[in-house]
N, C-alpha and C positions, 0 to 999 in steps of 0.2 A: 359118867354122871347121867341119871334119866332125865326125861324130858321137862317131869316136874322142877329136878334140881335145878336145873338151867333158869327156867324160867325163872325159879325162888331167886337165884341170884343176878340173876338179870335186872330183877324188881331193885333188888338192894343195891345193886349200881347203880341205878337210874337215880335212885332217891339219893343218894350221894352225890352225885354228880348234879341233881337240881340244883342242891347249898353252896357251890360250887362254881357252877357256869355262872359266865360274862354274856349275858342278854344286849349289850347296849347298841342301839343302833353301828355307834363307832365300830364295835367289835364282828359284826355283821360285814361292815363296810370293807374290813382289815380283813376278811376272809373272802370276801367276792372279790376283789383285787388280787390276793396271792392267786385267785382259781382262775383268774383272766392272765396270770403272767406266768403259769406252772403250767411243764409241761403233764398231760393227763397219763400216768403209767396203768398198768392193763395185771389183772391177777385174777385169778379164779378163787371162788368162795361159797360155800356151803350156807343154808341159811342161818347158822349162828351167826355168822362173820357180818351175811346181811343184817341181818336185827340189832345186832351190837351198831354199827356203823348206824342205822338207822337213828337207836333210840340215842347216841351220844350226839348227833347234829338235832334233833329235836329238842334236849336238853338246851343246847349250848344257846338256840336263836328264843328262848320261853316256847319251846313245842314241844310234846311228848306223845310217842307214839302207846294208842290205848294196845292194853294185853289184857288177856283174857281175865275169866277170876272177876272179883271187888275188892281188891288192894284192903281187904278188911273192912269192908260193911259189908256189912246183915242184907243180905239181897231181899231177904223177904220182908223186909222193913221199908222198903225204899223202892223207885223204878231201875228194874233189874237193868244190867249193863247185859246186851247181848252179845253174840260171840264177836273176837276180838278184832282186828286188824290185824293181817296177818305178815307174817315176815316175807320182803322180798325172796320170790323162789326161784329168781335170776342163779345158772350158773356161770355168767360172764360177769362181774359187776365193774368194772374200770374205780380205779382209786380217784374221788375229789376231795379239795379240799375242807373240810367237814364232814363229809359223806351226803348222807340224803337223809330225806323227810317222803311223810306221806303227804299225799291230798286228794279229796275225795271231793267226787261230785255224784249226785243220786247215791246209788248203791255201788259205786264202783270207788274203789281207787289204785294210785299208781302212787310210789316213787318218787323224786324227781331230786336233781342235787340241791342242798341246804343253800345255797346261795343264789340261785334264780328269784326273781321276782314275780308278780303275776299281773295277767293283762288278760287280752279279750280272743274268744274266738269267734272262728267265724259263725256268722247269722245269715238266714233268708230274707233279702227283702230285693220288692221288685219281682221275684223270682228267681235268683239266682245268688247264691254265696258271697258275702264280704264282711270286708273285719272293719270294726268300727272301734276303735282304741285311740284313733292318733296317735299311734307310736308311743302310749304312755304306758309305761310300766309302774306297777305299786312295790315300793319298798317293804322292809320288815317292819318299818316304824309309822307306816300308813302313808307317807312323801310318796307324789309321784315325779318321774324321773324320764326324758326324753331320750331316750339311747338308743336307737337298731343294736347296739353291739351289747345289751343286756340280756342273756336267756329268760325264759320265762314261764310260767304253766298260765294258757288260760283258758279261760270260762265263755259261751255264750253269753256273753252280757255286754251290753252297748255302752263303754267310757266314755266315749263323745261322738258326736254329729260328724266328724272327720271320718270316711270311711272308705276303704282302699280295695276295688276288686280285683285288682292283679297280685295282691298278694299270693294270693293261695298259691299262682305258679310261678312265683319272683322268689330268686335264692336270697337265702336270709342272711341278714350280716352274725347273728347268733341263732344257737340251739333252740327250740319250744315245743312244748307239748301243748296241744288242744284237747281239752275236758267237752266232751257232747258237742263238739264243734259237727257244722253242719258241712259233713267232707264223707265224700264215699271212700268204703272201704277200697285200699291198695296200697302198690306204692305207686310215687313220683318222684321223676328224677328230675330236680332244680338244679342240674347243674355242678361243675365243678366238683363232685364230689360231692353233693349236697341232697340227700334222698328224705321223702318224709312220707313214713311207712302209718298205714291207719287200719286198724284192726279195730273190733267190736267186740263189744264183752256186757253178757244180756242184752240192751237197746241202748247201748251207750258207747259211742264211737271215741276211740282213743288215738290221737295223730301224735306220729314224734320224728320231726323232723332236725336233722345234724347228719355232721360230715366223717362222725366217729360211729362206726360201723356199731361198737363196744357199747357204748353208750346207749346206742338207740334198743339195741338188742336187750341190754338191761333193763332198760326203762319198761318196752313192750313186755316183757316176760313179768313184770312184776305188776301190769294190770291185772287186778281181781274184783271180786265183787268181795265187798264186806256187809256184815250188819255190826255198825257200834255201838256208842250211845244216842247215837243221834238215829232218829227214824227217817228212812231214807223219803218217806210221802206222807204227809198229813191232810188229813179229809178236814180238817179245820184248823184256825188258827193256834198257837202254842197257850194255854193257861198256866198261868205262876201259882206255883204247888210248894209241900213243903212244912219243914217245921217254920216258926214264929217265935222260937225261942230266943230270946236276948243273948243266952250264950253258947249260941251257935258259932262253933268255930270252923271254917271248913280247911279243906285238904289239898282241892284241888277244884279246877274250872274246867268243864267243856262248853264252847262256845259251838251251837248249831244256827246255822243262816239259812233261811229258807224265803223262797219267792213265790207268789202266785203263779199256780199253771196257766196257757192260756184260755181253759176255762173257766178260769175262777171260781172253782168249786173245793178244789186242794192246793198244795204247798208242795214245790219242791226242795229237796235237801240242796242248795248251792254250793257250802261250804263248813267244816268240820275242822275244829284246832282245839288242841286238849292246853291250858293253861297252870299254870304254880300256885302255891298257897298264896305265896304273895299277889297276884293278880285276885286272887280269888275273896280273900280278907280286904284289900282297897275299895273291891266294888260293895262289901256288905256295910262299910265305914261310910263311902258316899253315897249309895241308897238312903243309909238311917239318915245322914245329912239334908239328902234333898227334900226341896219342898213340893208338898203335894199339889197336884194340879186343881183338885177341889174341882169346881163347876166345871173347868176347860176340859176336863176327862172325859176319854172318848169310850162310848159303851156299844157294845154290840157290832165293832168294825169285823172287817171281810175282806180280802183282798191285798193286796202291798206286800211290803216285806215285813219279815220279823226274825228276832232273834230270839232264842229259846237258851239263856246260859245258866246252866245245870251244875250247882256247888255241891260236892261230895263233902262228907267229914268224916267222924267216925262214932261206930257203933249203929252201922243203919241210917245216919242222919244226912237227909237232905235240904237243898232250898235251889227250888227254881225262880229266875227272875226272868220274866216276858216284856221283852223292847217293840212297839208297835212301833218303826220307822214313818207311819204317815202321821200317827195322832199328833206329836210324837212324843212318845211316854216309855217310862219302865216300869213295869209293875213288880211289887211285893206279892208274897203268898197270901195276905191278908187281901188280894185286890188292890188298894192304894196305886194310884198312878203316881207318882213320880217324872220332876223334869228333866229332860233328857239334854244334859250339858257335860261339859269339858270334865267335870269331877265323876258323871256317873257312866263316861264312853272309855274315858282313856285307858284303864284297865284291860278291855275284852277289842276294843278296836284298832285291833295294831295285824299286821299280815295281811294275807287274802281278802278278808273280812271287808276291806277296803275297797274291793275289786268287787265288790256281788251284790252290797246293799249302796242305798241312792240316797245321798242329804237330802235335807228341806232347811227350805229357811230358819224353819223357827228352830231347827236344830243348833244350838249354841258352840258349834264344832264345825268350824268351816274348813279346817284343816282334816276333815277325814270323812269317809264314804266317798261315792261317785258325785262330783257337784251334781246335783240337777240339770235335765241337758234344755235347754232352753225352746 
């Protein structure tokens, strides 16, 4: 079979297996459980085996790893999807319970098994490296969860005021992977079996620390640089673009999160999750629903976070909708801000997502983003 075939049918799994998979927190729960009480067996694999394994744990949690192509839209209609995400090109992969998922920070991403949750890496302050998390880990349903014994992928980004310098060389009770975390390239050895190896891939430092030689090997090997859908740096904030058509139906969600640099002048890419029709149809149903902010709309902002969530359909049709997390609004293609509550978050703020951008008060969703650190 050529490369294309593969592909072709890979697509048509995926989409099968969308209608199919049990997304529910529970089922998430019932999978990170058996992967904490299984033992982890060890097999060698070609990159079909990765990719397959990839895209059916991304199915299964509402994730889907993007592939090349426009799944049937008219690229010249619409904001092109650039080159893909590429299949892990690990030849070690160790078997987990669902396999794995991607996740990307800038232009890089890695891997990591479908049942990890996500947290914090380390940051500079003072002058010297520490993790500010408090031990919180964010689930797939956006809950955060107190556990050393949770694995986890995370981000430079500060979960709370609790902040721990001896981490970096204190053996961990579980596995993690730090995204841009602020750690010099090498290894170190924590101990007991416990090594956590950091390699660099363009300016973007990747740490993966466990006591499973296999694991860690897989993990590092399958850091790359990608271009998705999502632009890895924007020189300004995200605009909601798109048709305005009443019967717009779309296909599919990409959720892009991005942060002020510390210049504030652009926007980094934080974090990238590709979404189901159904996610995608709830948010266009609670858009039209909400009510506009009218006067309280914020114009001309700069700075903060934002989310940039990209709804495909078909025959070329698009619709972006732009969430300004400070104003705090979502806007329509038409401009329109809209308010940003429980019917117009819960849709696209479920996973990592949770882990990168920061409440506010007036956000009617106290149950997700970073609280506000005080």
């Amino acid at each position: 079979m050529r490369e294309r075939e593969l592909e072709e049918a890979f697509r048509d799994g995926l989409a099968t297996l969308a209608g199919e998979a049990e997304v529910s927190p529970e089922a998430v729960r019932r999978v990170r459980e058996r992967a904490r009480s299984g033992v982890v067996r060890r097999r060698r694999s070609g990159w079909a085996v990765a990719a397959a394994a990839a895209a059916v744990v991304a199915v299964g949690t509402g994730l889907s790893v993007a592939l090349s192509g426009s799944n049937g839209v008219d690229q010249a209609a619409s904001p092109s999807p650039r080159a893909s995400h590429s299949p892990s090109p690990s030849d070690v992969a160790p078997q987990v319970p669902g396999g794995y998922r991607l996740e990307v920070w800038h232009d890089v991403a890695v891997y990591v098994p479908v049942t990890w949750g996500w947290g914090s890496a380390p940051i500079t302050r003072g002058g010297h490296p520490t993790l500010c998390g408090g031990g919180q880990v964010v689930q797939a349903d956006g809950s955060r969860l107190e556990d050393e014994g949770q694995p986890y992928v995370g981000r430079p980004v500060q979960l709370s005021q609790a902040c721990d310098d001896a981490a970096l060389q204190r053996r961990p009770a579980a596995p993690y992977v730090w995204l841009g975390g602020d750690v010099p390239v090498g290894t170190v050895d924590l101990g007991d079996g416990w090594v956590r190896q950091t390699v660099e891939v363009g300016d973007v430092t990747v740490s993966v620390a466990s006591d499973d030689a296999a694991l860690r090997r897989s993990i590092v090997t399958s850091a790359h640089q990608v271009t998705g859908e999502c632009d890895p740096l924007l020189e300004s904030p995200p605009a909601p673009a798109g048709t305005t058509a009443p019967d717009f139906v779309p296909v599919s969600m990409t959720v892009c999160a991005y942060r002020a640099t510390s210049t504030h002048l652009d926007y980094d890419l934080v974090y990238e999750q590709e979404l189901s029709m159904g996610a995608a149809k709830y948010l266009v149903a609670a858009v039209d629903a909400a009510a506009p902010l009218g006067s309280s709309s914020c114009y001309s902002p700069g700075g903060g976070e934002w989310a940039l969530l990209r709804l495909r359909g078909t025959g070329g049709a698009f619709r972006d909708y732009v969430v300004d997390m400070s104003c705090p609004s979502i806007a329509d293609p038409t401009g329109t801000q809209h308010v940003l509550d429980r019917e117009t978050v819960t849709s696209w703020a479920v996973g990592g997502v949770n882990a990168v951008l920061t409440g506010s008060a007036l956000i009617e969703t106290p149950d997700r983003f970073i609280p506000p650190l005080p």
